[in-house]
C-alpha positions in Angstrom: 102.0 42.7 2.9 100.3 39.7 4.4 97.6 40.2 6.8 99.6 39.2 9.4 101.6 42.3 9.1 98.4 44.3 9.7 97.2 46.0 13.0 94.1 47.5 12.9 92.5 49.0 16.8 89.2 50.7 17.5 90.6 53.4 20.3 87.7 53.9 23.1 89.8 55.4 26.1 91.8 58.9 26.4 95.1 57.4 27.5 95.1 54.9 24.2 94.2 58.0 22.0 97.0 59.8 23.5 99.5 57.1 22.5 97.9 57.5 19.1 98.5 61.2 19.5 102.2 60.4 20.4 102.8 58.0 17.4 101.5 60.6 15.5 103.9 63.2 16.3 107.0 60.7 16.2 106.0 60.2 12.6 105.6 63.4 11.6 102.9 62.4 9.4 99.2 61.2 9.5 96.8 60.1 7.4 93.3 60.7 7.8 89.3 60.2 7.2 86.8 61.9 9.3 83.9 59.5 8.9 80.1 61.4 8.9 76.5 60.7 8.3 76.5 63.3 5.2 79.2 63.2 2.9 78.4 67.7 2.4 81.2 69.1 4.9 78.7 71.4 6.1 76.0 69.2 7.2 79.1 66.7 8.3 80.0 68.8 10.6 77.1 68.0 12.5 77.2 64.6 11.7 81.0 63.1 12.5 80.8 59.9 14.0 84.4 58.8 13.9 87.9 59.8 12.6 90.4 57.0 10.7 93.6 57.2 11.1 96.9 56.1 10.0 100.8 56.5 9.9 102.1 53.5 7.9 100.7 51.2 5.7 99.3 47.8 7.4 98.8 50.0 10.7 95.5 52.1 11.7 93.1 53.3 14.2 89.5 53.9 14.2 88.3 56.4 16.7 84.4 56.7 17.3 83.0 59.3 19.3 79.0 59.8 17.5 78.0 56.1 17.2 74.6 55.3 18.7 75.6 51.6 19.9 78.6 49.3 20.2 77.9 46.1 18.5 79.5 47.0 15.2 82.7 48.2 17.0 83.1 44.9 18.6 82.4 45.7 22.1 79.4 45.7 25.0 80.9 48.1 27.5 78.7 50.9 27.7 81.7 52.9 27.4 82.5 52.0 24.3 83.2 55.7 22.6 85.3 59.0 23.6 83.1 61.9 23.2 83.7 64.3 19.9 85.2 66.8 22.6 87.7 64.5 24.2 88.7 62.8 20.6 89.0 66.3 18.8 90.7 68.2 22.0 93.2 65.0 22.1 94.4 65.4 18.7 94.5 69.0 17.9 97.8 69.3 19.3 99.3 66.9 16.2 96.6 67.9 13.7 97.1 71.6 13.7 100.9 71.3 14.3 102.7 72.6 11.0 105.2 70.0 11.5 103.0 66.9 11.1 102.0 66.1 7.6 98.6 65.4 6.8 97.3 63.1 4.3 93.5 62.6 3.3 91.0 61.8 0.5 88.5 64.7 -0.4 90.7 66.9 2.4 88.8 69.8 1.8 86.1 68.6 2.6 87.6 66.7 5.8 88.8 70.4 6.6 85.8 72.1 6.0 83.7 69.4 8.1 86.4 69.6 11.0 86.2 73.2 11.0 83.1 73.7 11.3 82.1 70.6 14.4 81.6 71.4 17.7 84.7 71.8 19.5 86.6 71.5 15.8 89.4 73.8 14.4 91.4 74.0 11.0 94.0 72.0 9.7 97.2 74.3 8.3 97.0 72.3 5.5 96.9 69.2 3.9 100.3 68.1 2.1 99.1 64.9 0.0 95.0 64.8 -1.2 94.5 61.4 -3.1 91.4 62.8 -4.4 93.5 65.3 -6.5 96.1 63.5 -7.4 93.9 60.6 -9.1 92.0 63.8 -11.0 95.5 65.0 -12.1 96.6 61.7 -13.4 93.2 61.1 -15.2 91.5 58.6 -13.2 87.9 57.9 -14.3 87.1 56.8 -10.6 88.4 59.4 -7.9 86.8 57.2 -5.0 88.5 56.1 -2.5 87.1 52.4 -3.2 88.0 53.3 -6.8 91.1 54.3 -6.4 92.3 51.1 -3.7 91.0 48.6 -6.2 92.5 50.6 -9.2 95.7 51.5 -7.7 96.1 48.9 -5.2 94.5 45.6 -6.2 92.7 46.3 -2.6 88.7 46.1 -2.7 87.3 47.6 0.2 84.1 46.7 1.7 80.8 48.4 0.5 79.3 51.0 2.8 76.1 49.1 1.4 77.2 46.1 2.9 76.8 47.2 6.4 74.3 50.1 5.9 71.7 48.4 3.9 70.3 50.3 1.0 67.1 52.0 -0.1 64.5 52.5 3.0 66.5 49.8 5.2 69.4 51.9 5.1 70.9 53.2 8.4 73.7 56.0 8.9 77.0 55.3 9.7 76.3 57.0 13.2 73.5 54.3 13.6 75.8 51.1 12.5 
């Protein structure tokens, strides 16, 4: 797939999420990563900053609703997130709908997290976890950076790259 085939959108109003929403349902299958300051569901819960998410390979959305500014999401407008409510409310139709698929990495975690936010709810199940699989099949490196470069020939950026490390570091929510 050349990068040409790839279309990637940050979602910021209701009526794009529910287009989303709506592409999600005619596929009958998502993939997902609820992005959080903590990476322990509990504490996550209370931390989400975004959800990724996905129905084909080359095509995603990033959905921010706990970021503190804009400038790393590309845009200025004051407006530039959904709340957690609106985002969560929006999707819960597909996501707890036993007919749509759901695919994640660590989904327990993802379902714990999502259970437990404000305004969250639990996922019937999750069909396909990529975290399990790579244990099953005896991969060293269950990451999800692991696995893409492993698996895929794919490296993903470091968190550290945009984050900083040691004292400088920032949270996700800050970025």
């Amino acid at each position: 797939m050349c990068s040409s085939d790839l279309t990637y959108e940050v979602v910021t109003t209701l009526d794009r999420l529910l287009d989303v929403a709506n592409a999600i349902r005619a596929a009958g299958r998502v993939a997902f990563d609820l992005v959080a300051d903590d990476p322990h569901p509990m504490r996550a819960a209370d931390r989400l900053v975004g959800l990724g998410i996905s129905i084909e390979a080359g095509q995603g959305w990033y959905v921010p609703f706990g970021h503190a500014q804009a400038p790393l999401l590309g845009s200025t407008d004051a407006n530039f997130q959904l709340t957690q409510a609106e985002v969560l409310g929006a999707l819960r139709p597909v996501l707890t709908d036993p007919a749509v698929r759901r695919v994640a990495h660590n989904g327990k975690n993802a379902m714990l997290a999502l259970a437990e936010a404000t305004d969250g709810y639990w996922l019937p199940a999750i069909e396909f976890d990529t975290m399990v699989a790579a244990y099953l099949l005896g991969d060293s490196n269950v990451t999800i950076r692991g696995l893409a470069f492993d698996r895929l020939g794919h490296e993903l950026v470091d968190p550290k790259t945009l984050l900083g490390t040691g004292r400088k570091a920032i949270k996700i929510g800050r970025a």
